[in-house]
N, C-alpha and C positions, 0 to 999 in steps of 0.2 A: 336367309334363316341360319344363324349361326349355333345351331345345337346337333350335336352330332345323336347317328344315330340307334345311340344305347340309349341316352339321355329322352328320345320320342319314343323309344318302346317300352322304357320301364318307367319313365320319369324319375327318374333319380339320376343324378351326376354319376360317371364312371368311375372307378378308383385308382386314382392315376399314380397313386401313390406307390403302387405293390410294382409298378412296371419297370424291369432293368434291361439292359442288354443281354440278349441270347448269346450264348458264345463264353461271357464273360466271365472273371475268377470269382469264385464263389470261396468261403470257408464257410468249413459247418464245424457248427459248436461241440465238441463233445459231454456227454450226458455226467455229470458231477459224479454219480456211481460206477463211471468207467475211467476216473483217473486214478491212475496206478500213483500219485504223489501230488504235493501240492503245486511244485511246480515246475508242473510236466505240460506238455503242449496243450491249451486250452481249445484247440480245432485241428482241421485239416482240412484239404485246397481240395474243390472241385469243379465244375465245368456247369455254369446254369443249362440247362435244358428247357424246362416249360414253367407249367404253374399248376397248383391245384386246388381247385376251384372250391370245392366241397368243403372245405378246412383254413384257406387262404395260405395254403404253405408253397412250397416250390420243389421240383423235383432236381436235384442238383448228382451229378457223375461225380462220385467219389473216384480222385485219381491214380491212388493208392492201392487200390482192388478190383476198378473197374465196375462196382456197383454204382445204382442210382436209386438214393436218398432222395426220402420226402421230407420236409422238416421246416419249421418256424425259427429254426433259433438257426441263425446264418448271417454272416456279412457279407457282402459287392465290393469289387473294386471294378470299375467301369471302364476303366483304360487300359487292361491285362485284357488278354483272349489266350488263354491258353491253348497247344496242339492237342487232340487226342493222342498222338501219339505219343506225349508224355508221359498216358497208361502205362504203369511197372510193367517188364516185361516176367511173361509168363503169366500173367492174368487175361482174361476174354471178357468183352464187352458184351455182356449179355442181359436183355433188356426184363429175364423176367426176376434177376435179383434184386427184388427191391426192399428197402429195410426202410419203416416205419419212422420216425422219429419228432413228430408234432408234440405241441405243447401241451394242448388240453385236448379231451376228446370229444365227440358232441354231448357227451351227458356234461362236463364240467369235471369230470376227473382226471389228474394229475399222471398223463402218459407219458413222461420223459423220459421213458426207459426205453430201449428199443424191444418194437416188437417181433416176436418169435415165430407165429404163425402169419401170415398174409394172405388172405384167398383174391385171386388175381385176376378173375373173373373182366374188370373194369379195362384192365389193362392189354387185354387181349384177343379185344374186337376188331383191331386195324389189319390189313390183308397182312400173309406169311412173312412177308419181306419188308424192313421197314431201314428207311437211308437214310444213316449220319452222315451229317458232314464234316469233314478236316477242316476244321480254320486254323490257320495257321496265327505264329504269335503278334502279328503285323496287326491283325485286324483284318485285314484285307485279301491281298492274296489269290491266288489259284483257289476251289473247290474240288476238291477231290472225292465224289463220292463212294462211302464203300458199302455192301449191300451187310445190313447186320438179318441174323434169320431171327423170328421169336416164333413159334408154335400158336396155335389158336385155341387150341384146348387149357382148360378149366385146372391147375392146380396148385397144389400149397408147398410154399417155401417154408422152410427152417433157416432164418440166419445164424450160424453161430462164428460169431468170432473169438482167437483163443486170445487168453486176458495176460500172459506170457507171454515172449518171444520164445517160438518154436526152434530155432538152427541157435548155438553156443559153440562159438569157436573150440573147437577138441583143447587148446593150449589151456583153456580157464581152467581152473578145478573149480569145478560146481560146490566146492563145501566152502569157497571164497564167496560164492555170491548169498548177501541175503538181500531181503524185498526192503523196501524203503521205510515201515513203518521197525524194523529192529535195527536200520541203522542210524534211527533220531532216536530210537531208547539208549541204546549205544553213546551217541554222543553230549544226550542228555545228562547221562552217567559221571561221562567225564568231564562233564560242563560245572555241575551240582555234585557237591559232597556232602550237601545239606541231610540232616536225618529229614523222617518223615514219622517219627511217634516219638511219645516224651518219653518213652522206654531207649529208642533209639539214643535221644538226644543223652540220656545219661551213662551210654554204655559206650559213647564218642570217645575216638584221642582229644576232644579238645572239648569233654565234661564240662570243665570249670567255663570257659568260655559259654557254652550253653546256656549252664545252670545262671550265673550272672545276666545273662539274658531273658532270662525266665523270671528270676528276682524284681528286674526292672519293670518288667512289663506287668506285676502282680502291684508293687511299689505306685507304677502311675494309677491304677484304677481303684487303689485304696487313698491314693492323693484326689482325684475327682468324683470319689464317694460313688464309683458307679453302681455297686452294689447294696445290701445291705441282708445278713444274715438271720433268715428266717426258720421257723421250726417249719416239720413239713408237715404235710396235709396228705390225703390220701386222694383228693378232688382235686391236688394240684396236677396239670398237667408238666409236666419237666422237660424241660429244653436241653440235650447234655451240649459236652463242647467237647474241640480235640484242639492240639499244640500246631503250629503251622513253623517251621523252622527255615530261614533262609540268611544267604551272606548276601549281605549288599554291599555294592562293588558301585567306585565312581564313574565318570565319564570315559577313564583307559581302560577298565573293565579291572582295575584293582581292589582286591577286599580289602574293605574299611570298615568294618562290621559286624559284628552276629546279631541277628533278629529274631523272636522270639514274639508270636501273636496268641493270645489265645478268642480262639474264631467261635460261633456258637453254632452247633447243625442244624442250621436251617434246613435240612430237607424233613424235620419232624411238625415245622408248625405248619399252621392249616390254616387257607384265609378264611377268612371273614370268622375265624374267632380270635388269633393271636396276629394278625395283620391284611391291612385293607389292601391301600394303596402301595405301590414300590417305584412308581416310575421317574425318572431323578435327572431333573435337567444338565447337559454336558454341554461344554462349551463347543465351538464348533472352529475346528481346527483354518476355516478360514478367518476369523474373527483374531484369531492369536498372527497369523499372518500379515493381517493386517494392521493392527497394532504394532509389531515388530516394525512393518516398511513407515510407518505414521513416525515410529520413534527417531529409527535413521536418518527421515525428512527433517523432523523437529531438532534433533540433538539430546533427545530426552534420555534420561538415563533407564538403566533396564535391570531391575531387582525379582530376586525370586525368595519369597516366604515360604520355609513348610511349617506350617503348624502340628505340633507333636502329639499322637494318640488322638487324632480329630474327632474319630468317632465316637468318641470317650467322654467327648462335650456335650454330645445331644441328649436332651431330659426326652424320655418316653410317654407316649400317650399310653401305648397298653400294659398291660400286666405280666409281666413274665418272671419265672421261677426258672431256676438254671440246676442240675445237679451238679454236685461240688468238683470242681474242674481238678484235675491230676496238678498237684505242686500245691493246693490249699489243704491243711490240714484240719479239720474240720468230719467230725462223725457222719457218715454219708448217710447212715439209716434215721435218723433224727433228724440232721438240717439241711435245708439247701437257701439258695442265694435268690432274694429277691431283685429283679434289673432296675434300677431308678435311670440309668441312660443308657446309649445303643451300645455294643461291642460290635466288632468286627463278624461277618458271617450271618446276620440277623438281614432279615428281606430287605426291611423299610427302614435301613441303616443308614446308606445314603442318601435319601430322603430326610432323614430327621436332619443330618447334617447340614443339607443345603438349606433346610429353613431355620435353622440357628444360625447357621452364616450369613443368611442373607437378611434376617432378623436385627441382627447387631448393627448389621453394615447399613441399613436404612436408619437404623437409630443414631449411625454416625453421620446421618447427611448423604450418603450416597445412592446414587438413581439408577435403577438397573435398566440394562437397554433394552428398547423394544422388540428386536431380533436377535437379540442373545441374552434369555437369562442367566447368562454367567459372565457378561459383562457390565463392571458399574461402572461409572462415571460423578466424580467428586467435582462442582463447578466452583473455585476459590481463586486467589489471585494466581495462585502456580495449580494449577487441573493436576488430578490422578486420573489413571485408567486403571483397573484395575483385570485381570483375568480368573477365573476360578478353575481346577481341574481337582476336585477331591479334597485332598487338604494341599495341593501346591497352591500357589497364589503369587502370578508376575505383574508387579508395579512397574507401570511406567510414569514418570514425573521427575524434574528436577530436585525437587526437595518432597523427603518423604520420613525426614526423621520425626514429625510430628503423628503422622501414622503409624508409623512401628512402635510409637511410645503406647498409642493408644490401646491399638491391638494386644500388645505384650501385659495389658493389664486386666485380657478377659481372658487371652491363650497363652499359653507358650508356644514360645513360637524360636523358628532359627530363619536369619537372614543367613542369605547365599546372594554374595556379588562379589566379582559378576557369575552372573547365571553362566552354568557350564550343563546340564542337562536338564530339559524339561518334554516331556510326551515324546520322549525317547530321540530327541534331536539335540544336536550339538550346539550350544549357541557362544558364538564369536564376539565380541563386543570393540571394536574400535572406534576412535576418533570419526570418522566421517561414513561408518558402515557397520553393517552386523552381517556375518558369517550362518550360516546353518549350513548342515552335514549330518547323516546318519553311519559315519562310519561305526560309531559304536553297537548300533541297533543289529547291522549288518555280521561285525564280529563276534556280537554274543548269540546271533538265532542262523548264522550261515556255515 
């Protein structure tokens, strides 16, 4: 009879899956609300102990403090056996600290927080004396046992842990330390000199620079007829907007640029009267990898298109009324601005986009793939690949000037070759290879 047996008392197979070594390294994941920065330790090393049964989690010796953690969110490494003696000295192994940390709780509510109170009742049926044993880091080894005490009586823990480090070398001066979220404002600061209101932007050392920027960006959307001025209504509901200012900086992180958007506030409309759907398919950054190493194989060349004010292209299905944006001159109490196409900051913005893009490019012959709708495929005697992210767009294909003729006569558009940044990586282009590197990525957010 080959069924073991759990498998004759309950009829059901065991779950062999949850089973690790006793002994062995344990990390337990820390709870999202207790990192002090982004990237700060994501866990910390403990010692498996058991299992628990009720929940399917495990009770794992944090080595750090000497508690033992219950908790779902954990990884194994099965060929470490750490020593208890490892325990930081001046902490005690004491079995009735235990701190909560599972995933969901039996109703389904979302307990990843650690719990505060414990009643420990379950934990403290086993006789007064209960023996850990030393494993040592072999694995194997001597057994040394040592007798740990726990109490048999009934009560309730508080865990508190402090969210600071308590001891500060006497040498710092504490008005040097701040916490992590003012020293990225801080360098945020110095990173960005960009205003952040169009009051801002005109009261800049570098005005003119602005105001030309602002020109520009009024200039294309009176070029693509995005709007059209309306008398107002009192039944209209109004959509305002606000100026979005930034320097854009090339691949060495040098400004080449003043930019100047005007975004609409979406956080006033409301669905399902001034939009449905928003959900906007994205390329999927193995697809673009892949294509890259296809291109290397091939020898195919590697082009990147942006098209200018992309959102600027797409005709609207719904109705929206804008109040007159800061920089149009136009009586505010009288008129406002009816949207004939998307702007920037409207929900279903990127949506409109991809299905004008994609709209055209099927009209052009090209066949969107089946696991990436942001990948086309042109079949002719020299193939395109084509990639979409937004309004970038990387060609792969030996001859592509017949494309750029075409496209350049629905958009405007700017060729970039060779491609020097695309989804924030560096791309290299030689004779027999292509290069990728994020040093840039790294220099402008580290």
């Amino acid at each position: 009879m080959n069924k073991s047996p759990y498998l004759l008392w309950t009829n059901q197979p065991p779950q062999i899956e949850r089973l690790r070594t006793f002994g062995c390294l344990a990390f337990i994941a820390n709870p999202r609300n207790h990192h002090t920065w982004k990237m700060g330790p994501a866990g910390v090393e403990g010692i498996l102990l058991g299992y628990e049964n009720k929940n399917t989690a495990y009770h794992i010796l944090r080595i750090s403090d000497a508690k033992v953690i219950v908790t779902k969110h954990e990884a194994f490494d099965k060929g470490k056996f750490p020593s208890i003696t490892e325990v930081s000295e001046g902490s005690h192994l004491n079995l009735n600290d235990f701190t909560t940390m599972v995933g969901e709780s039996e109703g389904g509510a979302d307990c990843s927080e650690m719990v505060d109170e414990i009643q420990m009742n379950s934990f403290c049926k086993s006789s007064p004396s209960i023996m850990v044993d030393e494993v040592h880091g072999n694995g194997e080894g001597s057994l040394s046992a040592k007798a740990v005490t726990a109490p048999i009586t009934s009560v309730h823990i508080r865990v508190i842990r402090p969210f600071h480090p308590s001891l500060v070398s006497s040498d710092i001066n504490s008005l040097n330390i701040l916490p992590y979220t003012m020293r990225a404002d801080a360098l945020l600061t110095l990173a960005d000199s960009s205003p952040c209101t169009y009051k801002e932007a005109l009261n800049a050392p570098e005005k003119e620079l602005w105001l030309a920027a602002i020109k520009k960006e009024l200039n294309s959307m009176d070029k693509l007829q995005v709007w059209e001025v309306a008398e107002r209504h009192r039944n209209f509901k109004l959509i305002g907007t606000t100026w979005v200012f930034r320097l854009k900086k090339d691949h060495s992180n040098w400004e080449i640029a003043h930019k100047a958007r005007l975004c609409a506030q979406a956080f006033t409309q409301t669905q399902g009267f001034n939009f449905e759907k928003t959900y906007t398919p994205t390329g999927h950054l193995n697809s673009l990898q892949t294509l890259i190493a296809f291109a290397a194989e091939k020898g195919l060349k590697f082009h990147q298109i942006d098209i200018k004010s992309a959102f600027l292209n797409s005709p609207l299905l719904e109705e929206f009324y804008l109040h007159i944006p800061q920089g149009v001159e136009l009586n505010e109490k009288r008129w406002c601005l009816r949207l004939k196409k998307a702007i920037y900051g409207l929900k279903q913005a990127p949506l409109a986009w991809y299905k004008c893009m994609k709209e055209w490019l099927v009209g052009a012959n090209f066949q969107a793939c089946i696991l990436d709708p942001c990948v086309f495929h042109w079949e002719g005697i020299k193939p395109i690949w084509l990639y979409l992210h937004v309004n970038d767009i990387a060609v792969f294909g030996n001859e592509i000037s017949e494309f750029k003729e075409e496209i350049s006569l629905k958009f405007e558009i700017k060729v970039l070759c060779p491609v020097h940044l695309l989804l924030w990586v560096k791309i290299t282009q030689e004779a027999d290879c292509i290069y990728l590197d994020q040093q840039h990525f790294c220099e402008l957010f580290l």
